[in-house]
C-alpha positions in Angstrom: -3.1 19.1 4.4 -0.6 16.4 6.2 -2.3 14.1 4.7 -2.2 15.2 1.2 1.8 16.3 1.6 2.0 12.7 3.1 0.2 11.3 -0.2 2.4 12.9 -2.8 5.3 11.7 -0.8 3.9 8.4 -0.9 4.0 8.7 -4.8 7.4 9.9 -5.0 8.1 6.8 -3.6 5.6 4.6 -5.4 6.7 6.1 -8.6 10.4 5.0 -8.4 11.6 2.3 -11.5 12.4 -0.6 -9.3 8.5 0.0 -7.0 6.7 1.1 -10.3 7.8 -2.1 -12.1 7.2 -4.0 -9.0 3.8 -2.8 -9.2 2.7 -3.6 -12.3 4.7 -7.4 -12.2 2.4 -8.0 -9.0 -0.6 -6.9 -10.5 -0.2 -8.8 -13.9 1.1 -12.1 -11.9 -2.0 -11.2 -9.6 -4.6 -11.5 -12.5 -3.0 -14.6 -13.5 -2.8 -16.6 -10.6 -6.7 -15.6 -9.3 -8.3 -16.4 -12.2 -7.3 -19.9 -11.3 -9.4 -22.2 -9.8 -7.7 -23.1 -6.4 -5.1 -20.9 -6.0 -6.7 -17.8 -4.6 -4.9 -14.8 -3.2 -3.8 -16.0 0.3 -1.5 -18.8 -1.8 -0.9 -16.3 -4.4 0.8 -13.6 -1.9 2.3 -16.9 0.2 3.9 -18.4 -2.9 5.7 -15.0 -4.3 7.1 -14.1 -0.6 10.1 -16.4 -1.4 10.5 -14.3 -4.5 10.6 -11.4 -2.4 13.3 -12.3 -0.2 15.2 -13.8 -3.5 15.2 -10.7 -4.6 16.3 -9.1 -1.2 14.0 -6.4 -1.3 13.6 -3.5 1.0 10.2 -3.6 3.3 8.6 -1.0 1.3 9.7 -3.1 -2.3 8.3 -6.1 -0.9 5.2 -4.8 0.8 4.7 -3.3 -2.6 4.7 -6.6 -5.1 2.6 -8.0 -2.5 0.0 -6.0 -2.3 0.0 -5.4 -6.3 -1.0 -9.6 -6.2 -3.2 -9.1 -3.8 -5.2 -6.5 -5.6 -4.7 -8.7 -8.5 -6.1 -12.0 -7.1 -9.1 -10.1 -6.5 -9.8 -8.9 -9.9 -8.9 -12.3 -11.5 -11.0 -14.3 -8.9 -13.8 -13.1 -11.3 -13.2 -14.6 -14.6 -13.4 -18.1 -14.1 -16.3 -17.3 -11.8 -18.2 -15.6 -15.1 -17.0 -17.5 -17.6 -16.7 -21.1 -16.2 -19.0 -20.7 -13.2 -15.8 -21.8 -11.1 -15.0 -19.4 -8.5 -11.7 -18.5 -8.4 -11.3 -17.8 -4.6 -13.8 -17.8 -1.6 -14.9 -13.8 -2.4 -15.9 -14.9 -6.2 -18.5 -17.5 -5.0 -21.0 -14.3 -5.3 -20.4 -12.8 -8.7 -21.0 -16.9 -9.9 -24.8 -16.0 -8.9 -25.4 -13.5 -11.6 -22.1 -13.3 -13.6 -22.3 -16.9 -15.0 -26.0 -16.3 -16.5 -24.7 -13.4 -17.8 -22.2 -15.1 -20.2 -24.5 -17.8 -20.5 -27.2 -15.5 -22.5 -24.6 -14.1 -24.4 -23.5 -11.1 -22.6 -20.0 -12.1 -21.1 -18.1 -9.2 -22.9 -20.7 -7.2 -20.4 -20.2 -9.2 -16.9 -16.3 -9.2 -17.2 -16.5 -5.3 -18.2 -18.9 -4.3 -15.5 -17.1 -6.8 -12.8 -13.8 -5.0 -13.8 -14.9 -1.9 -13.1 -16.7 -2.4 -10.0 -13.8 -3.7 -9.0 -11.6 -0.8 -9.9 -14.0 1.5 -8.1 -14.3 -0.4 -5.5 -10.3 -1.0 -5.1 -9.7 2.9 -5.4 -12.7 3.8 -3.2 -11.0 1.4 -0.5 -7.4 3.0 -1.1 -8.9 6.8 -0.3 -10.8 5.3 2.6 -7.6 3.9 3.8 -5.7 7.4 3.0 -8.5 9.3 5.0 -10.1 7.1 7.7 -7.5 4.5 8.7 -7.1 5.8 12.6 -11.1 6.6 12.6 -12.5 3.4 11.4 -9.6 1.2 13.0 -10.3 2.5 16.7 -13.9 1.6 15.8 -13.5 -1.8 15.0 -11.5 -2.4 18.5 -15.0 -2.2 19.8 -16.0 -5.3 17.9 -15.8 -8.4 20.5 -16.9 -12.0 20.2 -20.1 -11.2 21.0 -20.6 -8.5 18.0 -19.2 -10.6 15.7 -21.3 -13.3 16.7 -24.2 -10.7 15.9 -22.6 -10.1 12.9 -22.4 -14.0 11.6 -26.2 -13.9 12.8 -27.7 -11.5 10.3 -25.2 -13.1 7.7 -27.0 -16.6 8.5 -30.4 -14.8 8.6 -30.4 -13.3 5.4 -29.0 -16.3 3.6 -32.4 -17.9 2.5 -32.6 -14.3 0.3 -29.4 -15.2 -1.8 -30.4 -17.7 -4.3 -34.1 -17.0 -5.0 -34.3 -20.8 -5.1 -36.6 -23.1 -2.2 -36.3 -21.4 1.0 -36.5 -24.8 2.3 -33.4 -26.3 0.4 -31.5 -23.2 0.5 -32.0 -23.7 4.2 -30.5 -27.4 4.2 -27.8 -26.8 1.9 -26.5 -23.7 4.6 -27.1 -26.4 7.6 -24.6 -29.1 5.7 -22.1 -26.3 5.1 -22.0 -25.2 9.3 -22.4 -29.2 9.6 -18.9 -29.4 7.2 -17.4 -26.5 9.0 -17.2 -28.3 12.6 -15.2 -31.0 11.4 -12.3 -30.7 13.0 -10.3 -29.8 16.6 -12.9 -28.5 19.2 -12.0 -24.4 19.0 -12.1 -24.6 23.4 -11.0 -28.1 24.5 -9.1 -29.3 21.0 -10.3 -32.2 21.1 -10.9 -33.7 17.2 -14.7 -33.9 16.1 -15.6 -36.3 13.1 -12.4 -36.8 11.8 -12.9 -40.8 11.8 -9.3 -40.8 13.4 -7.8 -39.3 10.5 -5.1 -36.5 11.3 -5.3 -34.7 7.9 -8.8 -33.6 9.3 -7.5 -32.2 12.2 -7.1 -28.7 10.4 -10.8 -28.9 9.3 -11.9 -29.1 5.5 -10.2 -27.2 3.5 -11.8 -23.8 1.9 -10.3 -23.8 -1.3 -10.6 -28.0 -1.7 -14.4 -27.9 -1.1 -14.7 -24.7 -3.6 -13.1 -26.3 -6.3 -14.4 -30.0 -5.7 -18.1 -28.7 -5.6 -17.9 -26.3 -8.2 -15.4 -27.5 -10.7 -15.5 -31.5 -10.6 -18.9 -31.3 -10.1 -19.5 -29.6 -13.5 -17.2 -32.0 -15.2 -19.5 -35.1 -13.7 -22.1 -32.9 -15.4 -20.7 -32.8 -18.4 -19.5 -36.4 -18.3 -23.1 -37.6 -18.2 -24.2 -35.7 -21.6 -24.7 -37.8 -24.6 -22.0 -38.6 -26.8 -22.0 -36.4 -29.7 -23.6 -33.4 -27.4 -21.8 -30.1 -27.6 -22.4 -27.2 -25.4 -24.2 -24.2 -26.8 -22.2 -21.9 -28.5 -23.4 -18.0 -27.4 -22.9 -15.1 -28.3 -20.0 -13.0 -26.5 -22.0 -9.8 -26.3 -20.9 -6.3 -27.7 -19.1 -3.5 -25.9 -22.1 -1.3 -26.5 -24.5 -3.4 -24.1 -21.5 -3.3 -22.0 -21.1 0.3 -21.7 -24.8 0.4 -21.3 -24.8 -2.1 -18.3 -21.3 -0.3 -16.8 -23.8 2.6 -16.6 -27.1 1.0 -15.3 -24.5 -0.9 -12.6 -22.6 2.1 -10.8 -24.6 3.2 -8.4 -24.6 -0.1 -6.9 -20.5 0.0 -7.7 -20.3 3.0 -5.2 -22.8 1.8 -2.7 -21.3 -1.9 -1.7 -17.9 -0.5 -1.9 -18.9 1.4 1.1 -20.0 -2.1 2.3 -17.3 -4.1 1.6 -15.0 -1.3 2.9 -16.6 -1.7 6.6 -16.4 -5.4 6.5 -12.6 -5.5 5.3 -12.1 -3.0 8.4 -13.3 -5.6 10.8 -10.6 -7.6 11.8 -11.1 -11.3 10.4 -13.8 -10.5 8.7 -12.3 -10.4 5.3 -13.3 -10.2 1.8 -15.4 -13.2 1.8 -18.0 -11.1 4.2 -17.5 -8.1 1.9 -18.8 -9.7 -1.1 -21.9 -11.7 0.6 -22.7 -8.6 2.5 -23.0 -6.5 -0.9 -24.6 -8.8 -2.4 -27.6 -9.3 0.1 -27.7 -5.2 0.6 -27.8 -5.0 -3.3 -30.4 -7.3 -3.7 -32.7 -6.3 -0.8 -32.9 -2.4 -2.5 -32.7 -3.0 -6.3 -34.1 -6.6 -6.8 -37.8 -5.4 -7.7 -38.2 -7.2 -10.9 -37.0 -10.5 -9.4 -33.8 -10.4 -11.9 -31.2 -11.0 -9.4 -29.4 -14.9 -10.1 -31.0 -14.4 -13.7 -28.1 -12.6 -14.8 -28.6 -9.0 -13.8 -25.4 -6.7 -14.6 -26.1 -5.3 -10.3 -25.6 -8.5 -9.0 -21.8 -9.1 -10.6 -21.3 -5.4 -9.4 -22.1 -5.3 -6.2 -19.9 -8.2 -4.9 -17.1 -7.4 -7.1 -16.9 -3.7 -5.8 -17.6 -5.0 -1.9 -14.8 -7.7 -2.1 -12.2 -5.5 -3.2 -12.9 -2.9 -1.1 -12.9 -5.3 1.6 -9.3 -6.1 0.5 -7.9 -2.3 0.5 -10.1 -2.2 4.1 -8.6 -5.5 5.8 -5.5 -3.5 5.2 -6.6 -0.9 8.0 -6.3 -3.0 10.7 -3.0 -4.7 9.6 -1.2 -1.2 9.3 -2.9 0.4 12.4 -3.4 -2.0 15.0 -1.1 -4.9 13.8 -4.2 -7.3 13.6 -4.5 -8.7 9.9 -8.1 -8.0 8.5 -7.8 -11.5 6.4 -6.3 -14.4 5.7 -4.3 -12.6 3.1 -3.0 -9.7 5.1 -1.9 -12.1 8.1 0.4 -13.9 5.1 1.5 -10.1 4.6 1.5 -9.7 8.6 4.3 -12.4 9.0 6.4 -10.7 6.3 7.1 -7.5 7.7 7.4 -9.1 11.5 10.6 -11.3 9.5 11.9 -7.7 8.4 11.5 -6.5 12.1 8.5 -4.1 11.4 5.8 -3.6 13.9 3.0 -2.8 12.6 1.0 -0.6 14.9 -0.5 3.2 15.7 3.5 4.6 15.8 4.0 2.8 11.8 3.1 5.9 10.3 5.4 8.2 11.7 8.2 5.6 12.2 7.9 3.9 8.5 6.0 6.8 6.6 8.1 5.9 3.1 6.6 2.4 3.9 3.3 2.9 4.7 2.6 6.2 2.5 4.4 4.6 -0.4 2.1 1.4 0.0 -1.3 3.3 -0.2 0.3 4.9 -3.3 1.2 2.2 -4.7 -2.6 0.7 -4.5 -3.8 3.9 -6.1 -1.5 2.9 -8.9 -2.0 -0.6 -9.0 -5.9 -0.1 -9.3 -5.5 1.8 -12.3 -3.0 -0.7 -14.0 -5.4 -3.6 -13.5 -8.0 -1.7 -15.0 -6.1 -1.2 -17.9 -4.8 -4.4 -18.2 -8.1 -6.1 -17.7 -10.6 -4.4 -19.9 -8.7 -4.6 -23.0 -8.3 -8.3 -22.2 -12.3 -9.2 -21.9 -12.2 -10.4 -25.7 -9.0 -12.6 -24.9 -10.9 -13.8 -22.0 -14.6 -14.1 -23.4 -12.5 -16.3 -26.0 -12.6 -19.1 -23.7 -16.6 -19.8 -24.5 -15.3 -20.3 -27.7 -13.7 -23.7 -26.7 -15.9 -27.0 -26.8 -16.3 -28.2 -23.6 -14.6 -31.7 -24.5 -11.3 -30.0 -24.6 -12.1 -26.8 -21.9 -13.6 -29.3 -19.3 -9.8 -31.4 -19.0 -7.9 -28.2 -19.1 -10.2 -26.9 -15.7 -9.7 -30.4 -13.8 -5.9 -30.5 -14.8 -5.5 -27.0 -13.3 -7.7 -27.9 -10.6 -5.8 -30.8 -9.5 -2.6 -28.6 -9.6 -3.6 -26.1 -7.7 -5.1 -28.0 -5.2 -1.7 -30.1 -4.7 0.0 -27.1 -4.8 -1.5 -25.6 -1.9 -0.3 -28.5 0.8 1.4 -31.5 -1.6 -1.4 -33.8 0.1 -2.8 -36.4 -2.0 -5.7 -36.5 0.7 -6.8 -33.3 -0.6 -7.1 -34.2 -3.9 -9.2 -36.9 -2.5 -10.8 -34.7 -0.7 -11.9 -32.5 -3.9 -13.2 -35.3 -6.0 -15.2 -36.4 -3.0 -16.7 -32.5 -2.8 -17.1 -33.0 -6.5 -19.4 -35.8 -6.1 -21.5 -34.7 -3.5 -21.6 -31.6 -5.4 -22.5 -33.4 -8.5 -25.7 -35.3 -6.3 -26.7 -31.8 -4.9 -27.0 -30.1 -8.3 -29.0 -33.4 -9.3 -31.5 -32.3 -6.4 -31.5 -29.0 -7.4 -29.9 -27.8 -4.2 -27.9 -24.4 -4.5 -24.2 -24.9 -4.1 -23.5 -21.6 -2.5 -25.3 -21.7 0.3 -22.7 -24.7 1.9 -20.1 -22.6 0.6 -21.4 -20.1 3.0 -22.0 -22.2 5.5 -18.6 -23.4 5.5 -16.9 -19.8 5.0 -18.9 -18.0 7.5 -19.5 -20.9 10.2 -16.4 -21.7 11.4 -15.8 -18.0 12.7 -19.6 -17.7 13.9 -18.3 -21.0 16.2 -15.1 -19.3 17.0 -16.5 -16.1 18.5 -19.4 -17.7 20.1 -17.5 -19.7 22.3 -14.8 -16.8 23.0 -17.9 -14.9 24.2 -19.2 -18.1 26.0 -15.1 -18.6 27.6 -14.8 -14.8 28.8 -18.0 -14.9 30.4 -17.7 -18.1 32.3 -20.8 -19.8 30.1 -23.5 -16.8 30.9 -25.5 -16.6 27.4 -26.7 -13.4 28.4 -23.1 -11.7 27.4 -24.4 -12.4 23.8 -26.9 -9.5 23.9 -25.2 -7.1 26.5 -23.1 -5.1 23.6 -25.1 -2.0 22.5 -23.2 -2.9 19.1 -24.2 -6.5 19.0 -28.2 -5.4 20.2 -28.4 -3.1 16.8 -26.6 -5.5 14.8 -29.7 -8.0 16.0 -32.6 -5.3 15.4 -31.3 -4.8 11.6 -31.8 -8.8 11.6 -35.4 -8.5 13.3 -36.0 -5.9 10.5 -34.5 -7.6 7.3 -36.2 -11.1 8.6 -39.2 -9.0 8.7 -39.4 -7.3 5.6 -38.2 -10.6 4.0 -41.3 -12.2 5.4 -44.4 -9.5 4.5 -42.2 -9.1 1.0 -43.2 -13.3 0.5 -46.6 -13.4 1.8 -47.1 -10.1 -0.6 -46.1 -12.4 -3.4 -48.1 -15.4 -2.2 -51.2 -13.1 -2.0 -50.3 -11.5 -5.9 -52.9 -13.2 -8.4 -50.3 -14.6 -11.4 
C-alpha cells in the first residue's frame, strides 16, 4: 500500500502543467531526434541538458524532459531501422534483421505498428518493474562482478553464429573483425595506445555511432551508386492496418516475454539497452523460430528487440536511482545532471527526494502512453518515406548522416572515419558477409575486455577467478546448453532429406 500511496503521489506531481507539457515536449523531441541516423539517445539527452538549465528547471522538471527523450529515442531508433535499414542507435541494429524485410515485402505499415507497440509494452512493463522491484533487483545486480559479466559477454559471443541465419562460418569472421575493431585504442590496464598508427583521435577507440552509420548508411548509398542509370528501386506496397492488427496479435507473447528480458539486462549496471535488444532477440528466436522465418521478415523478430530494448531503458534506470551506478550510457549523461543539482542518487533517494523520484516513474507511465499515441497514428506519415525514389531519399540520409556524425564531436576525422566504415561495409555486403555481427562485436567487445581484465587485475592474473562465481558457473552451463542444442538442432537439419 506505500507503494501505491507513493504512486499516486508521483502523479500528482507528474500531472502538473509545466511536468505534463514537459513530458510530452521530451517525448515528441525524443521520436524526432532517434529516428535519426547518428544521433541516438545518449546525444539526444546530452544535447537538451543545456536546455534544461536554460530553462532553470527544478531537479524533478529536468529529470522529467530527460527521461521523456530518452523514452523517445528508443521508440524512434526504430523507424529508420524498418524503413531505411539504417539503425537509428546501437539498440535498433536488431529490429534491422527482420523489420527491414518486412517493409521490403510490403508490410511496413505492420513492422512500425507491431515495433511501436512492443515498445510501449515493453516501456510500461519496465516502468511497473521499476515501481515494484527497484530495491529487489538492484541489490541483486551488486552481486554481478567482472567475472559474471565476463560470463555474461560469453554466452552473448556464443550465441552469435544463431542471429543472422546466414554461413556460420562468415557470421563467425565478421564478429572476430568487430572485437578486432573494438581493441583499437588505449590498453584498458596499462593505457598504453594499440593500433592507433600514432593518431591521437584513436585514442578514445572507434566510435559506436560513426561505425553504425558508415556501415549501414554510406554503405547502402555505394550500393545504390553502382545501380544502372535509369534503375529505380521497387516501389511496394505499404501494407494495410488489418495485416497489422493481425501481426500485433500473433507478436505479443513475445512483446511480454523479452520485456522481461530486456528488463534484467537494463538492471545490470553497464549493460544497457544494446544487451537488452540482442538478448531478446536470440531468446525469441531460439523458442519461436521453427519455420526458419526469423531475418525473413517475421512480425516476432521486430517485437522482441523492440520490447527488450526499452525495457532495458526503463531498467538501466534501477541502478541509477538505487545505487547511484548508471545502467547505460544514457543514464550516466542523466547521472551527471542531478550530481550538478547536488542530488545523490542512492538507497536514502527515495525517502529524501520522493517528489523526484515518484514523480519520475510517473512521469514514464505517462510518457509511454503519449508515445504510443503519437506514434501509431504517424506509421502512414512514416511509411510515406518508401514512397520517395531513392535518387532523392539516398542524399537526404548521407546529408543527415554527415550532420549528425559532426555533431556528435565537430571532428572532421570522424566523418572520415564513417566513409571509411562505409566502404568497408560496402566490400562486406559485396561478399555477402552480415553487417551486424561487427556491430556486435564492436558493441559487446569492448566491455567483454574491460571486465576480463578487472577480473584478471583483482585476482593478481589467476584465470581460475573466472569460473569461481556460482553466478558466472550457471551463466556458463546455459551457454554449454544453448551451444548444444544449437549443434543437434544443425546436424538434425543436415540429416533432413530436402
Amino acid at each position: 500500500m506505500d507503494t501505491l500511496n507513493a504512486l499516486f503521489y508521483g502523479f500528482g506531481v507528474a500531472l502538473q502543467p509545466l511536468h505534463l507539457a514537459l513530458g510530452f515536449f521530451g517525448a515528441f523531441i525524443g521520436t524526432l531526434v532517434g529516428a535519426l541516423p547518428g544521433i541516438g539517445p545518449v546525444n539526444g539527452v546530452a544535447i537538451l541538458i543545456p536546455l534544461a538549465f536554460s530553462l532553470q528547471l527544478s531537479p524533478t522538471a529536468a529529470l522529467i524532459l530527460l527521461s521523456s527523450v530518452y523514452y523517445g529515442t528508443m521508440y524512434g531508433g526504430r523507424i529508420s531501422s524498418i524503413l531505411l535499414n539504417i539503425p537509428g542507435d546501437e539498440p535498433a541494429v536488431m529490429t534491422t534483421l527482420d523489420g527491414y524485410p518486412m517493409a521490403r515485402s510490403g508490410r511496413a505499415a505492420s513492422a512500425l505498428a507491431v515495433s511501436g507497440v512492443a515498445s510501449f509494452v515493453g516501456g510500461t512493463l519496465a516502468t511497473v518493474g521499476l515501481t515494484l522491484f527497484a530495491p529487489i533487483l538492484a541489490r541483486a545486480a551488486i552481486h554481478f562482478g567482472p567475472a559474471e559479466y565476463f560470463a555474461l559477454y560469453v554466452l552473448a559471443f556464443a550465441t552469435i553464429g544463431g542471429i543472422t541465419g546466414a554461413n556460420p562460418a562468415k557470421t563467425l569472421l565478421a564478429a572476430m573483425i568487430g572485437l578486432a575493431i573494438g581493441t583499437v585504442g588505449l590498453d584498458p590496464a596499462t593505457g598504453i595506445p594499440r593500433f592507433t598508427f600514432d593518431s591521437y583521435h584513436l585514442y578514445d577507440g572507434v566510435d559506436f555511432i560513426v561505425a553504425i552509420v558508415g556501415l549501414f548508411a554510406i554503405s547502402e548509398f555505394l550500393i545504390f551508386l553502382e545501380r544502372p542509370a535509369g534503375t529505380h528501386q521497387p516501389r511496394v506496397e505499404i501494407g494495410s492496418m488489418r495485416g497489422a492488427y493481425r501481426d500485433v496479435r500473433r507478436s505479443f507473447g513475445a512483446m511480454l516475454r523479452n520485456s522481461v528480458v530486456g528488463f534484467i539486462a537494463g538492471v545490470l549496471p553497464g549493460a544497457g539497452a544494446s544487451l537488452g535488444s540482442f538478448l531478446a532477440y536470440v531468446f525469441e528466436r531460439r523458442i519461436s523460430n521453427r519455420n526458419d522465418t526469423f531475418g525473413k521478415g517475421d512480425p516476432r523478430g521486430v517485437a522482441a528487440p523492440e520490447a527488450g530494448n526499452n525495457a532495458a531503458a526503463g531498467g538501466a534506470l534501477v541502478p541509477m536511482l538505487t545505487l547511484g551506478v548508471p545502467g547505460s550510457g544514457t543514464t550516466a549523461v542523466m547521472l551527471a545532471m542531478l550530481i550538478t543539482l547536488n542530488i545523490t542518487p542512492g538507497p536514502l533517494l527515495f525517502e529524501k527526494q520522493a517528489e523526484l523520484v515518484w514523480g519520475l516513474i510517473a512521469a514514464l507511465y505517462l510518457a509511454n502512453v503519449v508515445l504510443v499515441i503519437l506514434n501509431l497514428p504517424l506509421v502512414g506519415i512514416f511509411t510515406r518515406l518508401l514512397a520517395l525514389p531513392y535518387w532523392l531519399l539516398m542524399p537526404i540520409v548521407v546529408m543527415a548522416s554527415f550532420v549528425g556524425v559532426y555533431s556528435i564531436s565537430h571532428s572532421p576525422f570522424d566523418l572520415y572515419m564513417m566513409i571509411g566504415f562505409g566502404v568497408f561495409g560496402y566490400v562486406l555486403r559485396k561478399l555477402e558477409i552480415s553487417l551486424v555481427p561487427v556491430v556486435l562485436g564492436l558493441l559487446l567487445g569492448e566491455a567483454m575486455e574491460f571486465n576480463l581484465r578487472r577480473a584478471l587485475s583483482i585476482s593478481n592474473g589467476d584465470w581460475t577467478y573466472l569460473v569461481s562465481s556460482p553466478i558466472a558457473n550457471t551463466i556458463y552451463v546455459a551457454t554449454a546448453v544453448l551451444l548444444a542444442i544449437a549443434v543437434a538442432m544443425a546436424l538434425r537439419r543436415e540429416r533432413t532429406p530436402h
